[in-house]
C-alpha positions as CSV (number, residue, x, y, z in Angstrom):
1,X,25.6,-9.6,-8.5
2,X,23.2,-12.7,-7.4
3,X,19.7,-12.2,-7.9
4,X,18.9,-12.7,-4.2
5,X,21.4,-9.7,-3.7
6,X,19.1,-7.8,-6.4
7,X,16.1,-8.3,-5.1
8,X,17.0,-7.4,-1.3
9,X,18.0,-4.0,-3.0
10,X,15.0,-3.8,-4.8
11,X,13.2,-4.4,-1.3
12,X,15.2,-1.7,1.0
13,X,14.1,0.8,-2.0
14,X,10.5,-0.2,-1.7
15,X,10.8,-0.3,2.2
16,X,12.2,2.8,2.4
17,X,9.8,5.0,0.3
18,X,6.9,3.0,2.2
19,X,8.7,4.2,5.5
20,X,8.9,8.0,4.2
21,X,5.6,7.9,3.4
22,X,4.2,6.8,6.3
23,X,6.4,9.5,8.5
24,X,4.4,11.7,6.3
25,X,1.0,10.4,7.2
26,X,1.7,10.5,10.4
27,X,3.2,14.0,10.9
28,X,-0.3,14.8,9.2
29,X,-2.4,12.4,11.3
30,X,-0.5,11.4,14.4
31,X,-2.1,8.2,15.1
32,X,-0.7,5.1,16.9
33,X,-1.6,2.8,13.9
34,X,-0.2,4.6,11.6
35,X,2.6,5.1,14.0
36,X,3.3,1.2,14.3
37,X,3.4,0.5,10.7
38,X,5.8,3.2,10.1
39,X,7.7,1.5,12.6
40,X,7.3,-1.8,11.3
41,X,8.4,-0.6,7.6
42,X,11.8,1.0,8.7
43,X,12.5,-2.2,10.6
44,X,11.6,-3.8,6.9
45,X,14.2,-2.0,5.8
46,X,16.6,-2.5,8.1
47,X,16.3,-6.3,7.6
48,X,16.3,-6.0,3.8
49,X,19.8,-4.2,4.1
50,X,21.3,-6.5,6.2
51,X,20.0,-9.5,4.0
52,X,21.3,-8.2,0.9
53,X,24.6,-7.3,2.8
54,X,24.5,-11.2,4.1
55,X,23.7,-12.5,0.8
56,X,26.4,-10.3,-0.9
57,X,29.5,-10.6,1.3
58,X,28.1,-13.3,4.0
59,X,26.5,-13.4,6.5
60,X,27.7,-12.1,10.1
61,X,26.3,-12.3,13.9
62,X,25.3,-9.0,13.5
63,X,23.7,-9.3,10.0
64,X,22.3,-12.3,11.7
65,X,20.8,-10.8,14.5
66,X,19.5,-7.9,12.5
67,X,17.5,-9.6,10.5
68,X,16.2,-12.0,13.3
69,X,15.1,-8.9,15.5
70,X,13.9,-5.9,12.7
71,X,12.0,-9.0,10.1
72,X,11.2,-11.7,13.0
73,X,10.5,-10.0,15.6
74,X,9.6,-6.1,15.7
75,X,7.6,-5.7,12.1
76,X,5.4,-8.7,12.6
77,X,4.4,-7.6,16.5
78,X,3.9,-4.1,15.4
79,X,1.8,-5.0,12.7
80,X,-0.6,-7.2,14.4
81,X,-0.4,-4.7,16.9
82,X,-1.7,-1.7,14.8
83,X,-4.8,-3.9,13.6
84,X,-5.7,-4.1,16.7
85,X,-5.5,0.0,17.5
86,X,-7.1,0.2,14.1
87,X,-10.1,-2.2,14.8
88,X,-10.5,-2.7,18.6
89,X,-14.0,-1.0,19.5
90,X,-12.7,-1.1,23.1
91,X,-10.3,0.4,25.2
92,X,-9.6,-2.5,27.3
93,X,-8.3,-4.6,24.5
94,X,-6.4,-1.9,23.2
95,X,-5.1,-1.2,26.6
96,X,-3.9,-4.8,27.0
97,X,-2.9,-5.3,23.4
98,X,-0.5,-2.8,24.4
99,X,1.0,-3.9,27.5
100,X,1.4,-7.4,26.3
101,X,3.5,-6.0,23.0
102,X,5.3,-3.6,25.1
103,X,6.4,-6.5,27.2
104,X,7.1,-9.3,24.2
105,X,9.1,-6.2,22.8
106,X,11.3,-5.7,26.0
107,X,12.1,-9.3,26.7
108,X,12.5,-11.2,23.1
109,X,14.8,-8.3,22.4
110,X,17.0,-8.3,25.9
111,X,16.6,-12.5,24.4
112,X,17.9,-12.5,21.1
113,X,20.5,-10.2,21.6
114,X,22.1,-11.7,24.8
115,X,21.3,-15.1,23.5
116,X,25.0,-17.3,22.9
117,X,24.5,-18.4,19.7
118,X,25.2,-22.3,19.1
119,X,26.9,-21.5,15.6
120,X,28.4,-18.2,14.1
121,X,26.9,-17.8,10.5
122,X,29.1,-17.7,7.4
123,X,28.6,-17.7,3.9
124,X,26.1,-16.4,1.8
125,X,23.3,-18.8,2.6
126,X,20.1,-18.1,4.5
127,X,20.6,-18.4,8.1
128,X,17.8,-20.3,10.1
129,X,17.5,-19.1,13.1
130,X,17.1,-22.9,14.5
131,X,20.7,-23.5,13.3
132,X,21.7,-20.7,15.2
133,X,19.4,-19.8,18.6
134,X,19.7,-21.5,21.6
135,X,15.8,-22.9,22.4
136,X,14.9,-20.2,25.2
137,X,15.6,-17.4,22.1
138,X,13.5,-20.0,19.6
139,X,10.8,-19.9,22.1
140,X,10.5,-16.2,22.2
141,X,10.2,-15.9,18.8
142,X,7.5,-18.5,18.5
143,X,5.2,-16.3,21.5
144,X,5.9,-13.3,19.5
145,X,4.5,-14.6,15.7
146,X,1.7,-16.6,17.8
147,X,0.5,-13.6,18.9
148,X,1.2,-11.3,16.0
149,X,-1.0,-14.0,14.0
150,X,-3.4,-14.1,16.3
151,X,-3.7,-10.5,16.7
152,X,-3.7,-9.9,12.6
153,X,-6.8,-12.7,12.3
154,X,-8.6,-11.6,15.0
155,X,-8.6,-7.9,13.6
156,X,-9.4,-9.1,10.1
157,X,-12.4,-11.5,11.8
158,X,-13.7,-8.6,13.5
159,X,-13.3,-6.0,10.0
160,X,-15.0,-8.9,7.8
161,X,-18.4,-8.7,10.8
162,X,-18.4,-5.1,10.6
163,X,-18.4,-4.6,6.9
164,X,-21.4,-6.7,6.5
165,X,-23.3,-3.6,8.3
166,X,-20.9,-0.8,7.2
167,X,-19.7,0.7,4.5
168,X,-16.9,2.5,5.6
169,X,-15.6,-1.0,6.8
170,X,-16.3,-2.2,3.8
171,X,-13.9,-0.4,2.4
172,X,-11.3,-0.6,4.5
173,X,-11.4,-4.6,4.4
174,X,-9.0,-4.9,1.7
175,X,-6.5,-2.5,3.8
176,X,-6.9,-4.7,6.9
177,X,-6.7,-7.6,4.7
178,X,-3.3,-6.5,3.2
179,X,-1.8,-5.7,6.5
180,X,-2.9,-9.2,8.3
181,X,-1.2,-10.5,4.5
182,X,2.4,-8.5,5.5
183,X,2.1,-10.2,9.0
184,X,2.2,-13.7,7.7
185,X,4.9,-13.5,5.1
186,X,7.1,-12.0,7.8
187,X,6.3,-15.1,9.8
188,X,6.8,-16.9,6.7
189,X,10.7,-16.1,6.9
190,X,11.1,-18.9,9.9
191,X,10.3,-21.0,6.7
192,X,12.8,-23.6,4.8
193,X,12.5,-21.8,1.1
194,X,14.4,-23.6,-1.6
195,X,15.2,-20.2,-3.2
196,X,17.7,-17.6,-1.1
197,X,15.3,-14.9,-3.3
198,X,12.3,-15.7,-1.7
199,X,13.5,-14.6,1.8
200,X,14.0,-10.8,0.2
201,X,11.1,-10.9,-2.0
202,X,8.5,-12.1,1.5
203,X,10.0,-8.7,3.2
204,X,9.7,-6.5,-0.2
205,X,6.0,-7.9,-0.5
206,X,5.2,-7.4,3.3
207,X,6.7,-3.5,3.1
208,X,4.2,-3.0,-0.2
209,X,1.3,-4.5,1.8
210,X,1.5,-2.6,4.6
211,X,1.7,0.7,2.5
212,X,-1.6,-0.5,0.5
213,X,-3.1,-1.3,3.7
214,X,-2.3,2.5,5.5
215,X,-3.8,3.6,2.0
216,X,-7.1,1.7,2.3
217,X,-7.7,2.1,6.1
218,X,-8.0,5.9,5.4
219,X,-12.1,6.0,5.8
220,X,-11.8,4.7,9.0
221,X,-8.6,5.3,10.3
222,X,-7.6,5.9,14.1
223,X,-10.5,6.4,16.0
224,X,-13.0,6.6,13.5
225,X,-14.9,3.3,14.5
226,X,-18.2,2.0,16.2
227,X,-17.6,2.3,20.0
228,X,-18.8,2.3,23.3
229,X,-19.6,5.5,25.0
230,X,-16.1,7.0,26.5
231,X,-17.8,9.7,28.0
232,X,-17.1,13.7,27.5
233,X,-15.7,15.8,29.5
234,X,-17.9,18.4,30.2
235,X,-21.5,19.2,28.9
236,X,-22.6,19.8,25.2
237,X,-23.2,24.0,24.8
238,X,-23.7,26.2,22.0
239,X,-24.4,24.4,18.8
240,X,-25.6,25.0,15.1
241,X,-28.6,22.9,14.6
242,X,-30.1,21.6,11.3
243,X,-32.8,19.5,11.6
244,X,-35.5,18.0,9.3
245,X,-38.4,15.8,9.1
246,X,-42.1,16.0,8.1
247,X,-43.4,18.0,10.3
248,X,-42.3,20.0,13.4
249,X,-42.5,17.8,16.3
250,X,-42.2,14.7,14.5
251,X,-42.1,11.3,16.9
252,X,-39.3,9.3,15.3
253,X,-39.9,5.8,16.4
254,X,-37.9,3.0,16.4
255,X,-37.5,-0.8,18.3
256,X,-33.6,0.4,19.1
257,X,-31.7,-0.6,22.7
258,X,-31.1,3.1,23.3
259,X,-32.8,5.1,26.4
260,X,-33.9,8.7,25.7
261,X,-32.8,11.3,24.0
262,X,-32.4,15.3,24.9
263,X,-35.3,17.4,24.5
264,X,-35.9,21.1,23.8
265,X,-35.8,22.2,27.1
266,X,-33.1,20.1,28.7
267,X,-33.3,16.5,30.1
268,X,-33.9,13.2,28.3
269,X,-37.2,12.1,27.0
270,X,-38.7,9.0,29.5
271,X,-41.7,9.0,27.2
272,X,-43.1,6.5,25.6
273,X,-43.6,6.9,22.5
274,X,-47.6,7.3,22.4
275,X,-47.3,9.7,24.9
276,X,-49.4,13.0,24.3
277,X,-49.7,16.5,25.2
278,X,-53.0,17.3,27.3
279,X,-55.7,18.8,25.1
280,X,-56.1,22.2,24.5
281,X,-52.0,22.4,24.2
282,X,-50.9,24.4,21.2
283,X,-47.8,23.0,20.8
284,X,-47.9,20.2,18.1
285,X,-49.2,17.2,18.1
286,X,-46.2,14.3,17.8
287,X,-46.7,11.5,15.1
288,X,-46.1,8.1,15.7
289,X,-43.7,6.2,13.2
290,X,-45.7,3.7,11.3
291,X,-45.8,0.3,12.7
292,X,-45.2,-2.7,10.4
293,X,-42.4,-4.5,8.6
294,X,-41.8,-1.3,6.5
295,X,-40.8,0.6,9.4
296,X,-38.8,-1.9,10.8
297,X,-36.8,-2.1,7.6
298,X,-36.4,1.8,7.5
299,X,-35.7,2.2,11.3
300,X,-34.1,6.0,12.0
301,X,-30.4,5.5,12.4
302,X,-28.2,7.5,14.2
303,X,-24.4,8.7,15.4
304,X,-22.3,10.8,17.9
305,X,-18.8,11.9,16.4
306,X,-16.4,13.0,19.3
307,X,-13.8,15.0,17.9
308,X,-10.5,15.8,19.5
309,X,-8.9,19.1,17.7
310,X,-5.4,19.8,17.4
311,X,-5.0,22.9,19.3
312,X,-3.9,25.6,16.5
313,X,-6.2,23.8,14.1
314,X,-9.4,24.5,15.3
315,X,-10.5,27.9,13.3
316,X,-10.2,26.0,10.6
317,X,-11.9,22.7,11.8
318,X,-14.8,25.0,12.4
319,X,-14.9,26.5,9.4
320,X,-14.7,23.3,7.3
321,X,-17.7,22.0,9.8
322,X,-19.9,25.1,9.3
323,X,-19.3,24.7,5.4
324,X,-20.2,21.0,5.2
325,X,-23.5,21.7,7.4
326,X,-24.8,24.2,5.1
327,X,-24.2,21.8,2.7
328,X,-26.3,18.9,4.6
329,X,-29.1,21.6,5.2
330,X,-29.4,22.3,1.7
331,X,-29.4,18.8,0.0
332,X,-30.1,16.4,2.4
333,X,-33.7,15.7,3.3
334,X,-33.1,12.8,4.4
335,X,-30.9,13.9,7.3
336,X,-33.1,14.5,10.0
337,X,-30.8,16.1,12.4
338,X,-27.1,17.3,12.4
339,X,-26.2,19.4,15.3
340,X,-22.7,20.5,15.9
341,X,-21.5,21.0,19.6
342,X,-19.0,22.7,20.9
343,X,-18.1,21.4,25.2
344,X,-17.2,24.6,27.3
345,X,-15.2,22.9,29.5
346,X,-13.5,21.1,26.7
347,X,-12.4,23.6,24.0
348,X,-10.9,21.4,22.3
349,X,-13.6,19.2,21.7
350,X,-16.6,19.4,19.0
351,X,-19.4,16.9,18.8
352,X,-21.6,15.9,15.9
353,X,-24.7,14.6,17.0
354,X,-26.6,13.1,13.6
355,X,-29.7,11.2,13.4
356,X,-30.7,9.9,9.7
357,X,-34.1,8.7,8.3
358,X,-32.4,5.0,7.7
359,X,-29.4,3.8,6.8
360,X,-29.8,4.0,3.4
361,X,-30.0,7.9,3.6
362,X,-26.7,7.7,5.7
363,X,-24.8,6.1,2.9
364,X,-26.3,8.7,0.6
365,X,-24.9,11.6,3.2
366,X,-21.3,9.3,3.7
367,X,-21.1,9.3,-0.2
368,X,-22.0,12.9,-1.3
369,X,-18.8,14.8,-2.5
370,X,-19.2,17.4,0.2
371,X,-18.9,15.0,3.3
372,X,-15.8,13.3,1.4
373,X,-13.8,16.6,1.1
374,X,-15.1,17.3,4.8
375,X,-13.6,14.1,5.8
376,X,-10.3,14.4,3.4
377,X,-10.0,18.3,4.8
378,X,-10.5,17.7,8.3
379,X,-7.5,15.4,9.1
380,X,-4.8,18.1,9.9
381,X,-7.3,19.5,12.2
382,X,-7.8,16.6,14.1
383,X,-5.9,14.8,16.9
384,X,-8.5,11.7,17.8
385,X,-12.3,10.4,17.0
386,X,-14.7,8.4,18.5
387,X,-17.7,7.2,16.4
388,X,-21.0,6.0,18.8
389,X,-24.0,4.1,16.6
390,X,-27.1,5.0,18.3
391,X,-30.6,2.7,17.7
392,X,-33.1,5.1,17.9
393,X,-35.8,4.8,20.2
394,X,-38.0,7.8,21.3
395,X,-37.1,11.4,20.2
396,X,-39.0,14.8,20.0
397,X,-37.2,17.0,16.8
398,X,-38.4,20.5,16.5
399,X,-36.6,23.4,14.3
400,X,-34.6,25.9,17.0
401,X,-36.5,29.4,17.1
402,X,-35.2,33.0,15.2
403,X,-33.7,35.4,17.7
404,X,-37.5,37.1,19.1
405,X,-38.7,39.9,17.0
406,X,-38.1,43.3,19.1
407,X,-41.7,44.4,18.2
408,X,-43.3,41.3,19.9
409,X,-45.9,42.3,22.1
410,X,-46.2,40.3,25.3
411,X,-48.0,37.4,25.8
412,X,-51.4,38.6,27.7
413,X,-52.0,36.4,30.8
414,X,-55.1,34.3,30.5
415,X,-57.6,33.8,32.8
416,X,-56.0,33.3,36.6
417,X,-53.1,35.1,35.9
418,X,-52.0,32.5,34.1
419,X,-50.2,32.2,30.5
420,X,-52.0,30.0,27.6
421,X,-51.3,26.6,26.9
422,X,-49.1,27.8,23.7
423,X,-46.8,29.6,25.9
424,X,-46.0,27.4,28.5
425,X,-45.0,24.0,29.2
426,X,-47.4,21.3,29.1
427,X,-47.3,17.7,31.3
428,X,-43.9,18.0,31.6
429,X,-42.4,20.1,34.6
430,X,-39.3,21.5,33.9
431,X,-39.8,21.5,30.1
432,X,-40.4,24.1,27.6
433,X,-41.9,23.7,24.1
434,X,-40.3,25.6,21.7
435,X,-42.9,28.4,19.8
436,X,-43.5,27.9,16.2
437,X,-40.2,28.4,14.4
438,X,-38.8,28.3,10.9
439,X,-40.0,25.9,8.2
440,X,-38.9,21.8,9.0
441,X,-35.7,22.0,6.9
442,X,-34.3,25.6,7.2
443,X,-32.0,27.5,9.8
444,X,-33.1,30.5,11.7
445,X,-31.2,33.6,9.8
446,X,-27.7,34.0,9.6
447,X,-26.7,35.5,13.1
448,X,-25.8,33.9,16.0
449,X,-26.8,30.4,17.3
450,X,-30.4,30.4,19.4
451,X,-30.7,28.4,22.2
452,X,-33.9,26.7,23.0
453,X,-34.1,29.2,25.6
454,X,-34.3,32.4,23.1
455,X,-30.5,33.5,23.9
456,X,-27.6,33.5,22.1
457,X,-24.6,31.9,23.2
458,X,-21.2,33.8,23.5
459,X,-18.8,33.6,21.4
460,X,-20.4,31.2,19.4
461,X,-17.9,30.5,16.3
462,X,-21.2,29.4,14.1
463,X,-23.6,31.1,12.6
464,X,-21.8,34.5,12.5
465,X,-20.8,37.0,15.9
């Protein structure tokens, strides 16, 4: 048996396990860039089998045309098309990316099977397919690699720019890296070699690739990625808030691009950030973040996680959320606020709205062991996520309230009729400052959630019934 013969065995084995593996990533986490690489693997293998069949017994038009469609055409398009699901911040791109593969797909193929080949291949030698196509299937083949390249360097371009402000991306570099890696050797296969073994070994390398690459993209896989706001169906409701800082009513300032941000008593804050209660208020006083290169360097930064739950997965989605925030109110001073929300009219939605003291305490929340098995745990749960980075401009944080004590006396009216300053809102109609609550740092007890408002929510799955 020849080596080149060998060595395409060698790949369908490795092509195959990379395939099965895959299938089992993505029955776990059904996601269309995991989906496309799985795809791209069997067709790997389906090209490795037909190679070593070629090089063992000679080669055939359908051997032939195997290996032209599964290595030349399908695996390097679906590869360069799954970067782009895996890296594309935007929806149009994505959107586009896949009508223009979709399309490439539908008409190379119709192409290179109808196409009336100028020679039939025999013998055991590689077959080029420029010895072989007529020039209209040669040209479809060339606008297919163009734009798998393309795609694959474009995606890496855009990984190596994020990395240098993200960890996560980081990484996942490598991953992307080894994936853009599987999309050239595939290419490569339109190349002269003066070895037959090379042509088995570039499709047993590019199946091992993409298999490292699925491996490495995990922190950030799917939807897990900085973009712009998609919207939500629906209004945020009951939550479980944790929220730290120095002091209640802290003023956390920052030079960031974003507008204002939801206040205690509904609405967004149109504040500036110097803005002040009038006198005699007893609700506290705000602080203004210190001005100066230091807090420029140590800006607040911030994030809205959009998860999409798998419908029979969501009891346990919320229990691995409640969990992990306990843990983040316990050991994390340097997470300023981590509320989870759950959308009414979207049950299967939950959103994570998170503001941090810098980025460095970020990475120190992204890296404690907790959040990892939160991240690791949550997968089955979930079907999609969308990852928003906020810049931090203006914001009013202030710990929610305990449920009201049922020996409270009532608050007697002042002078006029009306109530004091500490029970009402002040300068802002419509708005209502919260009373004195728990200790920056803590939760109200263990019961159920308290909305600014005093009442619970129903049904609410944290914070007990």
């Amino acid at each position: 048996m020849s080596l080149p013969v060998l060595v395409g065995f060698a790949g369908v084995l490795v092509a195959a396990v990379a395939t099965g593996l895959l299938a089992g990533r993505c029955a776990r986490e059904p996601r269309i860039h995991f989906i496309l690489w799985t795809a791209a693997t069997l067709a790997l293998t389906v090209a490795l089998a037909a190679q070593s069949m070629g090089f063992d017994r000679g080669f055939g038009a359908a051997t032939f045309r195997a290996v032209q469609l599964a290595a030349l055409l399908l695996a390097p398009l679906w590869l360069g098309w799954g970067l782009v699901e895996l890296v594309a911040g935007s929806e149009a791109v994505r959107f586009g990316t896949r009508l223009v593969s979709a399309a490439l797909i539908v008409v190379a193929a119709v192409i290179l099977v109808t196409d009336p080949l100028t020679a039939q291949p025999a013998g055991t030698s590689w077959p080029s397919a420029g010895s072989h196509f007529q020039p209209v299937a040669l040209y479809a083949l060339d606008a297919v690699q163009v734009v798998a390249v393309l795609a694959a360097g474009a995606s890496e371009l855009l990984a190596a720019l994020r990395a240098r402000r993200d960890s996560r991306w980081r990484s996942a570099l490598p991953g992307v890296a080894a994936v853009g890696l599987a999309v050239l050797m595939t290419a490569g296969l339109r190349a002269a070699w003066p070895d037959r073994s090379v042509y088995p070994l570039l499709g047993l390398l590019a199946a091992a690739l993409v298999w490292f690459g699925a491996a490495r993209t995990q922190p950030v896989s799917g939807r897990d990625r900085p973009a712009a706001s998609d919207g939500v169906a629906g209004r945020a409701g009951r939550d479980l808030s944790l929220i730290h800082g120095e002091e209640t009513g802290n003023v956390l300032g920052s030079h960031g691009a974003a507008s204002g941000y939801p206040q205690p008593g509904g609405g967004a804050s149109r504040e500036p950030a110097g803005s002040r209660e009038p006198a005699g208020s007893a609700a506290p006083q705000p602080q203004k973040a210190s001005a100066g290169p230091a807090s420029a360097a140590a800006r607040p930064y911030g994030r809205i996680l959009i998860f999409t739950l798998l419908d029979d997965r969501v009891t346990e989605f919320d229990r691995l959320a409640e969990r992990t925030a306990e843990e983040v109110r316990i050991g994390e001073p340097g997470t300023l606020v981590y509320v989870i929300h759950l959308v009414p009219n979207a049950p299967l939605q939950r959103i994570f709205y998170e503001i941090y003291r810098d980025r460095a305490a970020f990475d120190r929340h992204e890296s404690q062991p907790y959040m990892k098995r939160f991240v690791a745990d949550r997968r089955s749960c979930v079907l999609a996520t969308n990852v928003i980075e906020l810049r931090l401009k203006y914001a009013k944080v202030a710990p929610l309230p305990g449920p009201p004590s049922p020996a409270a006396e009532p608050v007697p009216a002042g002078p006029g009729g009306t109530q004091p300053p500490s029970a009402v809102s002040q300068g802002r109609p419509g708005s209502r400052w919260l009373e004195p609550g728990p200790a920056v740092g803590t939760l109200p007890p263990r019961g159920p959630a308290w909305t600014p408002a005093g009442r619970p929510p129903a049904g609410s799955p944290y914070g007990g019934a």
